[in-house]
N, C-alpha and C positions, 0 to 999 in steps of 0.2 A: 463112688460117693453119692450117697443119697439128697435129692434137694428135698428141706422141709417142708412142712404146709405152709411155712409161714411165709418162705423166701420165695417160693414160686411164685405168687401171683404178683409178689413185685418185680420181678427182671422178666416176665412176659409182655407186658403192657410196655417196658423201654425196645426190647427188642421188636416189637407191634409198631411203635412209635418211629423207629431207623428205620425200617423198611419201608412203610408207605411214606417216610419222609424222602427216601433216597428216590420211591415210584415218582413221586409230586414234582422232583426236580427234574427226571427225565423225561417226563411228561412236560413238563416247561420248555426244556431246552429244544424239543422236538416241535413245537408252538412256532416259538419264538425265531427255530429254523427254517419252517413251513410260510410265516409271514416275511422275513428275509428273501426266501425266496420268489418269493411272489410280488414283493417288493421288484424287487432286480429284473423281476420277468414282463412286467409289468413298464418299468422303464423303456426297457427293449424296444416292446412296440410299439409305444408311444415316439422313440425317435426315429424307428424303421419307417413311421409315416411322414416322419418331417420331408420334403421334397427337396432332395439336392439340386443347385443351380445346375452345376457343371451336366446333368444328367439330359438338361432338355435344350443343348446349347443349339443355335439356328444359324447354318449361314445364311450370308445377304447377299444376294445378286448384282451385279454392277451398276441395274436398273434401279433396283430398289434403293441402293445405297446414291446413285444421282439425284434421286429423288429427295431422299433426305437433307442432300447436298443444296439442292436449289432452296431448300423451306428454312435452310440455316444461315442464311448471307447477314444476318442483323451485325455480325461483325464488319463488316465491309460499306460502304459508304452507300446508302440506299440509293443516293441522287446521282450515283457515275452509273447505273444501269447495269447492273453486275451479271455477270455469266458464267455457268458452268461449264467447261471445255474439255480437254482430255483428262484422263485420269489412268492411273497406275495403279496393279495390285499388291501390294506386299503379304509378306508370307510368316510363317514361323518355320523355324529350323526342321521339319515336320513336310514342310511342304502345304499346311494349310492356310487358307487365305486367312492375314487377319485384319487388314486394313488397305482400305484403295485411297488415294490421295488424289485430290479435283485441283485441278490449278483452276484458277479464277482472273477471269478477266472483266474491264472498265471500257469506256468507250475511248479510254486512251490507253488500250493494251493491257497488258499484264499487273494484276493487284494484289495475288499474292498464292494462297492455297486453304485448301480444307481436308482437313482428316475423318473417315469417316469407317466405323468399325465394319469388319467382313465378315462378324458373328455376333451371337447375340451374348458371348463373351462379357462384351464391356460396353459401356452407353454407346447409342449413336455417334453421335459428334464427339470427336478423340480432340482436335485440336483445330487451331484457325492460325493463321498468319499473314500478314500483310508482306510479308517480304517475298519478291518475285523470284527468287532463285531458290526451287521446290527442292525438296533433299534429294529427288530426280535430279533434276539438274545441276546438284554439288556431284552426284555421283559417277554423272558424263563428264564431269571439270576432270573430276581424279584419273576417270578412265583415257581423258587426252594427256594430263601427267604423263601416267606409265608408257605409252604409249610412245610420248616426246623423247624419252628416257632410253628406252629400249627399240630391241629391231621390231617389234609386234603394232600393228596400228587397232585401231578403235576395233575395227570390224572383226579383231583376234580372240577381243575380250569378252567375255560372256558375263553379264551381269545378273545376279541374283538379291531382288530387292527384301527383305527383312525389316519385321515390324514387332515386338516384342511386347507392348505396352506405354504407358507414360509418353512423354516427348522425344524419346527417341528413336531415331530411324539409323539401317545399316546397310550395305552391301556389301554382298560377298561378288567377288571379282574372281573368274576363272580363265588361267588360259595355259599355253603348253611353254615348256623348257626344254626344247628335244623328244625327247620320251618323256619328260615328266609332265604330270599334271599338278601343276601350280593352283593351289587358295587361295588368296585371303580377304581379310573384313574388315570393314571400316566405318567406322562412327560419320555419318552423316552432318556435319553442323550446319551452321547459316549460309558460312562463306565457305570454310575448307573442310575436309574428311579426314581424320584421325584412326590410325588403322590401330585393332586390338585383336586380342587372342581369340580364337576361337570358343574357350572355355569358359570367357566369359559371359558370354550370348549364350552358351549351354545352363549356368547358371538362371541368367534372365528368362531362360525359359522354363525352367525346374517352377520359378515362380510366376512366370505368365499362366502356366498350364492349370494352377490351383486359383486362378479370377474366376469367378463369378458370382458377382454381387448382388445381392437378396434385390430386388425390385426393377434390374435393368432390363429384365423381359418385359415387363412391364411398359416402361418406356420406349420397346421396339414396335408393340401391340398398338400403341395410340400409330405407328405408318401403314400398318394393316389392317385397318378399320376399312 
């Protein structure tokens, strides 16, 4: 079939028309994928340089952490002469130091304690308290329990102090059953110890391990000045 003179020059110019209309949009689509990506590529590095806390965490020395200990007594009664004394490390499930606890004394004995972080983790000062019976000393209460209870005395039982975050402290308690090696842990309170699962202090630390909050390094740098 023959096209006429007349019909050609009109269905040239439509099918002219498709094809660089169809070029225009893959030319667009390829643009518009080019700055998408660049976009996103772009994002990247920009958070690749944010500075993770968790990344530059410090531990604290016993010295250093006394030290912050004695610069933090405003809790404590300025005019009974207060002092820094023994202190204990606490750990995380890990084995890492995360907190040493200063019992604190007056010129009439014993005033209470202070908590003080063993990394740069979590602020300096964890905690204060006035009550003289340190979560140490709930935890030798429990270890003369077992002890009173059973044929094993104090010197049987091997304590492991734990410190997970927030206000609360634990110990794990280990000693033998014949052949067996005997666990377990327990909640630290005021007065008495509350013994729990093991998987729950696994929890606690699922979420201890993701602390570290935007400016607390900060607040360690003003004791290493």
């Amino acid at each position: 079939m023959k096209i006429s003179n007349q019909s050609y020059p009109a269905i040239f110019p439509i099918m002219y028309n498709n094809i660089m209309r169809k070029k225009g949009l893959k030319r667009f689509i390829i643009v518009a994928l080019f700055f998408v990506i660049l976009f996103f590529a772009y994002n990247y590095f920009q958070t690749s340089k944010i500075e993770n806390p968790l990344d530059n965490i410090r531990y604290i020395s016993e010295e250093k952490a006394r030290e912050v200990a004695s610069a933090n007594l405003d809790f404590f009664d300025r005019l009974r002469n207060n002092k820094i004394e023994d202190s204990t490390v606490f750990k995380d499930l890990d084995g890492n130091q995360s907190a040493y606890v200063f019992e604190v004394t007056d010129y009439q004995g014993k005033a209470g304690y202070i908590v003080i972080a063993a990394s740069t983790r979590l602020p300096p000062v964890l905690y204060s308290s006035k009550n003289t019976l340190t979560p140490v000393g709930v935890a030798y209460k429990t270890m003369n329990h077992i002890a009173s209870e059973t044929v094993w005395s104090v010197a049987d039982i091997r304590a492991e102090f734990i410190y997970l975050g927030g206000n609360e402290f634990f110990v794990k308690l280990i000693f033998r059953d014949g052949d067996e090696l005997i666990e377990k842990y327990y909640l630290l309170g005021d007065v008495e110890s509350v013994e729990v699962l093991k998987e729950e202090l696994e929890q606690k630390q699922a979420l201890y391990k993701k602390q570290a909050q935007e400016g607390v390094s900060a607040m360690w740098d003003e004791y290493f000045k």
